[in-house]
C-alpha positions in Angstrom: 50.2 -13.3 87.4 49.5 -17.0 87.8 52.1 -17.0 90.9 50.3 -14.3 92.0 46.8 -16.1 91.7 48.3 -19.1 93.5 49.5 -16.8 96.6 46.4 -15.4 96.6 44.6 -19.3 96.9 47.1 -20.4 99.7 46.9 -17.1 101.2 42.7 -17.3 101.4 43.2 -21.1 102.7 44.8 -20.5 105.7 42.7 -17.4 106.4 39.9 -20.1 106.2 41.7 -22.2 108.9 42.3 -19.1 111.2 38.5 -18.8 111.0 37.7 -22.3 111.8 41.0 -22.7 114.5 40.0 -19.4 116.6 36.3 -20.3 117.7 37.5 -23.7 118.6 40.2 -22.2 120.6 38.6 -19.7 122.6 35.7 -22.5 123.2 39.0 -25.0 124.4 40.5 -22.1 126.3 37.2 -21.2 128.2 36.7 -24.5 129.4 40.3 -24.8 130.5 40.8 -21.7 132.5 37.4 -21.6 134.1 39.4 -20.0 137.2 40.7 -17.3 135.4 40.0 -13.9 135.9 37.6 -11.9 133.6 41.0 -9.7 132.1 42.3 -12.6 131.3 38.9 -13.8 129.6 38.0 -11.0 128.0 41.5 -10.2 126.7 41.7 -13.5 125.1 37.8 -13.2 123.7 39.2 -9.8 122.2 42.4 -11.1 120.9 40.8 -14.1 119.1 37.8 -12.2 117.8 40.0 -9.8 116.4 41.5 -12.5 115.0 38.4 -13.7 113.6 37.3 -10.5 112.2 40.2 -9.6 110.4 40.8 -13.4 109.0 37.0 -13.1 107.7 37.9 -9.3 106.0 41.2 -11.0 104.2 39.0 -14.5 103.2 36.5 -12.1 101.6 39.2 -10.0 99.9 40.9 -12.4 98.5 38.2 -15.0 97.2 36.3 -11.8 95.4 40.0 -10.9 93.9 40.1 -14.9 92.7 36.5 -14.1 91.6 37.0 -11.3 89.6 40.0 -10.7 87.1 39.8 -7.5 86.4 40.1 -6.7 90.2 42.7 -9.3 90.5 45.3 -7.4 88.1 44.5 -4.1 89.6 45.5 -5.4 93.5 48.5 -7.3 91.4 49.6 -3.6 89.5 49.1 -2.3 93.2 51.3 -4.7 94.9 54.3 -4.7 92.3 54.2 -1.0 91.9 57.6 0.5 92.3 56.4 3.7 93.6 54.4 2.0 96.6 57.1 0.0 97.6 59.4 3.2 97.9 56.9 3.8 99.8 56.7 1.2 102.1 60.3 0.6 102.9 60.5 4.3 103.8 57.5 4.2 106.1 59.2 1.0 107.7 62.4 2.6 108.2 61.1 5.4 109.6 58.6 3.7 111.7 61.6 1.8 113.6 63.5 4.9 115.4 60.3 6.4 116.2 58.5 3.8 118.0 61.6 2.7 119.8 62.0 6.4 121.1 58.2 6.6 121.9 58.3 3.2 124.3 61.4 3.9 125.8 60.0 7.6 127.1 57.1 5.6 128.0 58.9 3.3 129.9 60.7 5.8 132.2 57.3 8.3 132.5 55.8 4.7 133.6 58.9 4.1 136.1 57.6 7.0 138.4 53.9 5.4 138.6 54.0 1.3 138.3 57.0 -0.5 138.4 55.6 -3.5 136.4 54.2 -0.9 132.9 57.7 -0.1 133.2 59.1 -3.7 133.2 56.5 -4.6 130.5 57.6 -1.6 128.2 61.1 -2.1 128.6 60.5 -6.2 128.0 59.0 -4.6 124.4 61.7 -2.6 124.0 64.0 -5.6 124.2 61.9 -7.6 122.0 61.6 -5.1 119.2 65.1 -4.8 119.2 65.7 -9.1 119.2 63.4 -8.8 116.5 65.4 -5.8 114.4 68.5 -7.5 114.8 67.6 -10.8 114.0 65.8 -9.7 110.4 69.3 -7.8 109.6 71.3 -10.7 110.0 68.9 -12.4 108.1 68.9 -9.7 105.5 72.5 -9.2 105.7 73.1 -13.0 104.7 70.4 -13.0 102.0 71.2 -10.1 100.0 
């Protein structure tokens, strides 16, 4: 529980530097690309905020769990549940094939309208799959 506790500190401390970091580098950002075009702007003011926002939700989580014992074992009893990580590594595995078939139809639907959603969603598709065979050589080492 007491390694648990300590995640949960270093965990809530660099939430707290997301929220300080983001402001400062939308602000920086701003200034910098004065020239840029309002997507570009606004996507980066939405990315960052959303940043914000959900650094600010974890902050508050996790100093109220540090806070309050009670609620602390219940999130820990959660977490370290057998059943709910069955859960999650069946969700995971799941969630692989299925996204993977669902951008690579997207990709050739996009093909017949804009050659560049195409590129972009085929770029994704390559990515994601960098990504899944990089973890199972990783995993395939490890374990």
């Amino acid at each position: 529980m007491e390694e648990f506790r300590k995640k949960l500190k270093n965990r809530a401390m660099i939430l707290l530097l997301l929220c300080c970091f983001a402001p400062i580098l939308f602000v920086t950002l701003w200034f910098i690309t004065k020239g840029a075009s309002d997507f570009a702007q606004g996507l980066s003011m939405g990315i960052l905020t959303s940043i914000e926002f959900c650094s600010i939700v974890g902050l508050v989580e996790a100093l109220v769990l540090l806070r309050d014992e009670k609620k602390l074992k219940e999130k820990y009893i959660a977490l370290t549940d057998e059943r709910n990580k069955a859960i999650e590594k069946e969700t995971a595995s799941k969630f692989l094939p299925v996204s993977t078939y669902a951008i690579g139809f997207a990709a050739v639907i996009a093909g017949f309208f804009d050659i560049r959603i195409c590129m972009t969603l085929t770029a994704v598709l390559m990515f994601n799959l960098f990504v899944f065979l990089a973890l199972k050589g990783y995993y395939m080492k490890k374990m």
